[in-house]
N, C-alpha and C positions, 0 to 999 in steps of 0.2 A: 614904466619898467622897460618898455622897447625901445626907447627913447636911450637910456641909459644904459643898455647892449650895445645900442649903435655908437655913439659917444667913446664907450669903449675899445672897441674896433677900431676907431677913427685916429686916434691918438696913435702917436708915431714915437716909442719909448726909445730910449738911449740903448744902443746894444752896445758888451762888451762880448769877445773873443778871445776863447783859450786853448788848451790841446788839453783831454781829459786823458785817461787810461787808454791802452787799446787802440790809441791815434784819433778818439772818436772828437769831434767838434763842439764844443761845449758855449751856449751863447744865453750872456745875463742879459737880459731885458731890466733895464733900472734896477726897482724894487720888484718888479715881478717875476713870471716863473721863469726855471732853468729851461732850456730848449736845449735836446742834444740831439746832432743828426743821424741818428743810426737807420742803416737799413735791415726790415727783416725780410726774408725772400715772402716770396706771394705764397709758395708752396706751404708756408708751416701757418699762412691764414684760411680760417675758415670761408669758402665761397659766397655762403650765404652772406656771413658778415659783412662781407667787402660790396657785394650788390646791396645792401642798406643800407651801408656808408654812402656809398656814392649816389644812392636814390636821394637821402635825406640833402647829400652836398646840390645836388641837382636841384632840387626846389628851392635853394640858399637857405636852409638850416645849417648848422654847423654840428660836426658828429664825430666824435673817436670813439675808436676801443678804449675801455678804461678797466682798472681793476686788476682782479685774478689773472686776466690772461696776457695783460703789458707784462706782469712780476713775471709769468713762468716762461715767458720768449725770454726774458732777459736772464734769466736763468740757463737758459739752455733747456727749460722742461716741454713737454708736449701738456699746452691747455686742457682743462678738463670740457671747459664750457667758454665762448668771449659774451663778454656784455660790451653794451655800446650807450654810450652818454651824448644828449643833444641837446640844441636850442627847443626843437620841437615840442610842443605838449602834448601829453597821451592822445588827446580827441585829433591832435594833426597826423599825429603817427596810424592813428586805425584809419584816418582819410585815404594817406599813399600807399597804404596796405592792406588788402581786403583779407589776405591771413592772418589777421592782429586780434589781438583782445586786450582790452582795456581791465587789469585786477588790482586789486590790492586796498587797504583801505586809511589802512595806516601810513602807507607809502604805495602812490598810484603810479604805476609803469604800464606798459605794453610788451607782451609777448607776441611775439612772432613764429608760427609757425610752420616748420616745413616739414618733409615724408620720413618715414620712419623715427617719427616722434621727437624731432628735434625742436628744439626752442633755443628761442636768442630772444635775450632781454635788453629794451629799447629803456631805457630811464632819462628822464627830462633833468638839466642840470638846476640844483637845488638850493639854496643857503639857510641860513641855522634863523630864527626866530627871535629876533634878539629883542622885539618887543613885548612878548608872554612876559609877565611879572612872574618873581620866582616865588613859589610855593610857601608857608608857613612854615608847614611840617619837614621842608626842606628837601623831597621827592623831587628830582631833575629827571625823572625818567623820560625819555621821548614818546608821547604816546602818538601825536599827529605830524606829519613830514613831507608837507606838500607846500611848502612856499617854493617856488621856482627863482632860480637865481641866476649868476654869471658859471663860465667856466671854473674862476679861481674860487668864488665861493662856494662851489660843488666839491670839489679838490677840501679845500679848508675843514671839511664838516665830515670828511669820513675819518674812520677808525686808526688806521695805520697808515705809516710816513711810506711802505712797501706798496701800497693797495689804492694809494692816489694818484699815479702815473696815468697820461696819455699818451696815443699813440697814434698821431696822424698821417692816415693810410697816402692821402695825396702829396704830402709833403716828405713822407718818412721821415718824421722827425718825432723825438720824445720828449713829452713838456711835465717837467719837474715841477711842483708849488712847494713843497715841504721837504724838500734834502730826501728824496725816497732813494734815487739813484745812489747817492752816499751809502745809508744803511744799506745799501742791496751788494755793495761794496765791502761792508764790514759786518755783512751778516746778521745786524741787526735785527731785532723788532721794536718800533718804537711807537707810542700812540702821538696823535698831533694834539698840540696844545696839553692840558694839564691833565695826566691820566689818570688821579685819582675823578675827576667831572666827568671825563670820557667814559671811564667804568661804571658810572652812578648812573650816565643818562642811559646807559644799555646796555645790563649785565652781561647779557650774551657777549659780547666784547673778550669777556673773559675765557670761556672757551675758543673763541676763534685765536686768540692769543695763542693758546695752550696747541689747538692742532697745527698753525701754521710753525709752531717751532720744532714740534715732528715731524709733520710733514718735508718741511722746508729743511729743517738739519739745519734752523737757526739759535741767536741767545737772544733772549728779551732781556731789553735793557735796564740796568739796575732801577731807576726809578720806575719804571712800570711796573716791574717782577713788585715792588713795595706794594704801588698801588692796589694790585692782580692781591695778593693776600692779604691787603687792608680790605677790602671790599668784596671778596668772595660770598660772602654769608647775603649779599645783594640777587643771587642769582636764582633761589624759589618766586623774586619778583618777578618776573619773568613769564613772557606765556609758558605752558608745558607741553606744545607743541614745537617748540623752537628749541626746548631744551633736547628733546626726543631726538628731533633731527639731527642736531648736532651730535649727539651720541650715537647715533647713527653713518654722521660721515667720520667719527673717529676710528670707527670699525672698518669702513669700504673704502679707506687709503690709502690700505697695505701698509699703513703705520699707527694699528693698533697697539703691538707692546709699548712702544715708546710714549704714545701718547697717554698709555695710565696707569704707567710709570713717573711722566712729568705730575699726572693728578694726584696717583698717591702722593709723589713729593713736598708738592704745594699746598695737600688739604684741599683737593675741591672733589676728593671722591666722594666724600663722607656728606658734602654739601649738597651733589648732584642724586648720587644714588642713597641717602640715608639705608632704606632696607637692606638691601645688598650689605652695606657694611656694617649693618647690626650680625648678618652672617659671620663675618671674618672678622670680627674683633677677637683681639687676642690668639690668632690664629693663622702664625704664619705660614702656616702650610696650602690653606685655603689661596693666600694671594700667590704663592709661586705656583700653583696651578693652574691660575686664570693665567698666569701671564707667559705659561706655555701652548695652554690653547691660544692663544692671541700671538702668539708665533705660528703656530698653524695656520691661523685664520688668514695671517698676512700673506703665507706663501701662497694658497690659493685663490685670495685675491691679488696678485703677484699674474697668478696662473689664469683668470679672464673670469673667476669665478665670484659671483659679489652675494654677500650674503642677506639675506633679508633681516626684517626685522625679529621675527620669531626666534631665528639662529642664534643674533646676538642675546635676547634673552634668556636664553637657554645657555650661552656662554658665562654668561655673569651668575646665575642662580647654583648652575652644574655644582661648583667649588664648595660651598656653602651647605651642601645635601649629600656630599660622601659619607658623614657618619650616620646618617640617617638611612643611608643605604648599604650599609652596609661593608663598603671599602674600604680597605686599609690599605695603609702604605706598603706594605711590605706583598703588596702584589695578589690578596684576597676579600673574596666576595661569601659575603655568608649569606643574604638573602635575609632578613627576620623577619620570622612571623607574623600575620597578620597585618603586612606592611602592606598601606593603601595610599598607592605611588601618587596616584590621582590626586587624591587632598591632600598629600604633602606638599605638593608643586602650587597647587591653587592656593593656601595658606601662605605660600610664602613669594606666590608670586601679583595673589592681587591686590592687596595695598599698593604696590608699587606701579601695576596698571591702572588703576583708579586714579593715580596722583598723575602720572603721565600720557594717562587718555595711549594705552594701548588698544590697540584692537584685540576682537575677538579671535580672530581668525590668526593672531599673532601670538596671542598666551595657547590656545589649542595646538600652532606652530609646537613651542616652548615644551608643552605638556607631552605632547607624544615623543618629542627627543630624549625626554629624561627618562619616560616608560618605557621607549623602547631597548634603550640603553640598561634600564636595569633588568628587562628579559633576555636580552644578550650574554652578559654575563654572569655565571660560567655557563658557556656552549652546551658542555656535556649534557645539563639538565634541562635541556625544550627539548620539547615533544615534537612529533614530526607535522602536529597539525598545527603548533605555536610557530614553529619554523615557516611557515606556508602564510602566515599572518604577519608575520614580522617583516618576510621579503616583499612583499605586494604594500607595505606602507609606503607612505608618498616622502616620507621623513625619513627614510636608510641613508643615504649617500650625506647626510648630517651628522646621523647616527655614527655611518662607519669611521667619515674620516675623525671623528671627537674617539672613537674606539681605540684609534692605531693612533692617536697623539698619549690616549690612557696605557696603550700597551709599553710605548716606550719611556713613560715615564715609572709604571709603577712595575712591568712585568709582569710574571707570573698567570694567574687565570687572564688577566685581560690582556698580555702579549700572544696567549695561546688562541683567548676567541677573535682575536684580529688577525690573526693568520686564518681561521676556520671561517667567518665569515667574510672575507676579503676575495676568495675564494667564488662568491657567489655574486653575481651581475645584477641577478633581476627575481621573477617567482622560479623556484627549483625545481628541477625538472626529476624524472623517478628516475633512481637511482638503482644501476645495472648490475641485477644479481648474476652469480654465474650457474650456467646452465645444469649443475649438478643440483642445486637448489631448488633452480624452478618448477614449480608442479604445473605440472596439464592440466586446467581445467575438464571437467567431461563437460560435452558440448548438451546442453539443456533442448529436451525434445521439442520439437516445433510446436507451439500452443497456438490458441484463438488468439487473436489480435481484438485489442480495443474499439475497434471501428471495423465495421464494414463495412463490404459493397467496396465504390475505385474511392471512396474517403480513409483507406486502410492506407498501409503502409507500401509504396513504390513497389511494382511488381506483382503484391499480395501474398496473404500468406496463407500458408496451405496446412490445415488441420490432420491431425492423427487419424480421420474416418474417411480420409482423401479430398474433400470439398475446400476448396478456396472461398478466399475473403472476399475478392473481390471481384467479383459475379461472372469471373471467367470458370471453363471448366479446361481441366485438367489431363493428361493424356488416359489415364484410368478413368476418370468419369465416362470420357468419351468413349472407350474399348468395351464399359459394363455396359453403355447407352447401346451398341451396336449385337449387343449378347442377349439381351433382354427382349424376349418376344413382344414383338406389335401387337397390339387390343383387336377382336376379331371387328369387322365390321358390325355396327349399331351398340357396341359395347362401351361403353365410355374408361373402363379401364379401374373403376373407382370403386374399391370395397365399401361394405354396407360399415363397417366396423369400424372403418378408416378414422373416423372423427374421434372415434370414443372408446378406441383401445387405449389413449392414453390418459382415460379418465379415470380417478381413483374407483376402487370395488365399492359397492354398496352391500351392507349387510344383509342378509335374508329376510324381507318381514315377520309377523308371524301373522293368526286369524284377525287378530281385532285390524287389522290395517283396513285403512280406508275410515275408521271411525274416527268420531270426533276426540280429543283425548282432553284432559280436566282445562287443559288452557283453551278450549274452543278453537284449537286447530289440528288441520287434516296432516297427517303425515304425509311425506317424500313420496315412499314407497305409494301411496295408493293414485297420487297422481300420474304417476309414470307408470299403472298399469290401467289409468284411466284411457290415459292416454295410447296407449300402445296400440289400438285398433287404427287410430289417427296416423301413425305412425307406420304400420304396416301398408297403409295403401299409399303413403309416397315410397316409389320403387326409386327414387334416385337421389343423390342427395342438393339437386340443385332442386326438387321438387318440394324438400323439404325446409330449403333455405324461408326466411322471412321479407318479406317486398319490402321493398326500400319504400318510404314515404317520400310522395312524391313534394319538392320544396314550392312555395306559394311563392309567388309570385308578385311582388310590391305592385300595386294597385296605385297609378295616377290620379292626379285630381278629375281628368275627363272620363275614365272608369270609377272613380268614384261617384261623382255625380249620375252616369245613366245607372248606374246598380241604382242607387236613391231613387233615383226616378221608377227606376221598375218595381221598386218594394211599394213605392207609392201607388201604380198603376195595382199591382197584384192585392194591396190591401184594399183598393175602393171598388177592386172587382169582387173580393173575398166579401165585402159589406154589403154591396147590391145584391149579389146570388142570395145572402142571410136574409135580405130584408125581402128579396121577392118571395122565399121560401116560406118565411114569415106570413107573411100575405095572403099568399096561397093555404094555409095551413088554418090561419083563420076565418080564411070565405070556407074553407070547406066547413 
């Protein structure tokens, strides 16, 4: 294969020269591609790009910009993204680049990455498989796309005659295989080679058709436009990952109307989103509503604003659940009863995430736009504590702007709650009554605080009997402290009564007290007069207090052992005494 790159390169083709459009230089190489010299300035290429270009040129691989972003310089457009096409294979590209990663599996490339989450895609030049036998059942779909090829056979085997263009950075020249420069001349879309095969081997084809001639403000060319509705019904083949995305960038182009405007035309709504258009059958009111929020949607994507995925769910679903909520054209909302916003939304929105592996976090997006939109309107009827919920949701600025595209399309309650909530930024703040209104609260007496001591509240708080919380005394504490006569010398200061004034009264006994009573126990009363002589001869009350037992003292293994020993010692002395006594006791 290296062998036949070089071979290729080597060979010295017959040039012809002409003058194209624009004065540009136009140069046929034999049968091979067109070469045209155009320069574009360095300013409208990406930095990064041109340092890979030149790294990969540096180690003599061979590299251009190819793609998307040759078409939209020659365009006059600002690129979204450049890719770059090489001799190189993924495993040499993550070699000269330690910011690379090698993905893909179906089709292996290199990303490259740099700050603020940029990538530039490295793809090795490829050609078509022409030795696979072709299927029974007649399935050309491209499932694997790793045969690495030449320049022109990379060029040959994409999609469109607009999207095969190179652009080489050292040379400033534009290298033509398939007449692209032409169609980009006449506006074109055209697929290479035969587009009814081209559309079989990779439905998706079909939508990239459909947005670049939105996007681009192009015609797809009569034989294709056949192919594109011969073959539509091909595109459930398809992963539903790829279909998503695309439905996805049909939205963040800022040329959503057009683009499903072109779909309703052609029949690939019906094919892409079935559910959605089980909605709007027969209902053309449903579809000129979507297709005015999708004029909204554009201008704020226009405006730097790109919408996620949940949004556009909620954009496609919204149409389809006016009657169910209640809306009518003529500018009112009834609300009905026991409407559960919730399961309405989920019934008819997850067959359609199931089938296109939406996420979760995407239909809950979906779900609270549509809820909160139908607590919006009419204003007049939330509560002040629904209002306080509905601004604090992370979903308003969705909410409102789908509100004010409702207001000026239908009027009425919803041009009124879009003036009333448009009004409001963020959570609402209390709203300023006038002072003839307002009532004084009376200020609430100073109570005990939850905590004492300094674990109270900063400064502490000072109780209705004058003592504070927090173990300070107070200027009153201290002026009674200084009123209140000193304890005479040997007096401790402390009534006999002090303890037990604030013990509950005890009843009077009567005679039998002190006896035993049928249950075999002594009454109250006869012990606290048992006791009372006990009681009488402690004159103080710390005389009367109870000793504290004193705590033992964990015992070591070397105090354990001599206690052992002296129990030992003390019991063979306790036996000797016995047995002399013994002894003695019987000589006498």
């Amino acid at each position: 294969m290296l062998e036949r790159i070089r071979n290729f390169f080597r060979r010295r083709p017959t040039t012809s020269a002409s003058v194209g459009p624009q004065g540009r230089t136009r140069v046929r190489t034999g049968s091979g591609p067109e070469i045209v010299e155009r320069r574009i300035p360095r300013s409208d290429l990406d930095p990064d790009a041109v340092k890979i270009v030149q790294r990969l040129t540096r180690y003599r691989h061979t590299a251009f910009l190819v793609g998307g972003c040759v078409r939209d310089l020659l365009l006059g457009l600002k690129p979204k993204d450049f890719d770059i096409a090489t001799s190189a294979t993924p495993r040499q590209v993550k070699r000269l680049f330690r910011n690379s990663r090698v993905i893909g599996r179906r089709f292996r490339l290199a990303h490259v990455y740099f700050r603020d989450g940029k990538i530039i895609e490295v793809a090795t030049f490829r050609s078509r498989d022409e030795d696979t036998p072709e299927p029974e059942d007649g399935d050309v779909m491209i499932r694997e796309d790793n045969r690495f090829g030449t320049p022109t056979e990379d060029a040959l085997r994409r999609d469109f005659t607009i999207n095969q263009l190179f652009y080489d950075i050292g040379g400033s020249k534009v290298i033509d295989h398939a007449g692209g420069l032409a169609d980009l001349e006449q506006r074109l879309i055209r697929t290479i080679g035969d587009p009814e095969l081209r559309f079989r081997e990779d439905p998706i084809r079909i939508l990239r058709a459909i947005k670049f001639a939105a996007r681009l403000d192009l015609d797809i060319e009569a034989s294709t436009l056949c192919a594109l509705q011969k073959t539509r019904s091909d595109i459930p083949k398809a992963a539903a990952a790829r279909i998503l995305e695309e439905i996805n960038r049909f939205c963040q182009g800022a040329r959503a109307r057009r683009t499903f405007e072109l779909l309703f035309e052609h029949g690939i709504f019906e094919v892409i989103l079935p559910e959605v258009h089980a909605l709007y059958a027969g209902r053309e009111r449903c579809r000129e509503m979507l297709l005015d929020l999708l004029d909204g949607l554009d201008q704020r994507t226009a405006g730097g604003i790109v919408p996620d995925t949940g949004e556009i769910l909620a954009l496609l679903v919204l149409p389809g659940l006016v009657d169910a909520l209640g809306w009518t054209a003529d500018g009112k909302a009834s609300q009905p009863r026991a409407l559960n916003t919730r399961d309405l939304v989920d019934e008819t929105v997850r067959p359609l995430a199931i089938r296109l592996r939406f996420s979760r976090r995407d239909q809950e997006t979906c779900r609270q736009i549509v809820m909160t939109l139908y607590r919006m309107v009419p204003h007049d009827r939330v509560r002040r504590n629904a209002k306080r919920s509905i601004l604090r949701r992370q979903c308003l600025p969705s909410a409102k702007w789908i509100l004010e595209r409702l207001g000026k399309k239908f009027g009425g309650v919803f041009s009124s709650a879009a003036t009333y909530w448009g009004k409001y930024q963020g959570e609402p703040v209390e709203e300023e009554r006038p002072s003839s209104e307002r009532e004084e609260r009376p200020r609430e007496a100073p109570g005990r605080s939850r905590r004492r001591g300094s674990r109270g509240r900063r400064g502490g708080a000072q109780r209705q009997d004058g003592h504070r919380t927090d173990g300070r005394k107070n200027e009153e504490s201290v002026a009674t402290e200084k009123e209140r006569p000193k304890p005479k010398p040997g007096e401790d200061g402390w009534d006999n009564d002090y303890f037990f004034s604030a013990l509950p009264t005890v009843p009077q006994l009567g005679e039998d007290d002190g006896k035993p009573n049928r249950y075999g126990t002594v009454p109250i009363g006869s012990i606290e007069n048992k006791n009372e002589n006990d009681e009488e001869t402690a004159s103080t009350p710390q005389e009367r207090r109870r000793p504290r037992r004193r705590r033992r003292r964990r015992r070591g293994p070397a105090t354990v052992a001599a206690n052992e020993t002296a129990d030992e010692t003390a019991n063979e002395t306790a036996n000797e005494t016995a047995n002399e006594t013994a002894d003695e006791t019987a000589d006498e």
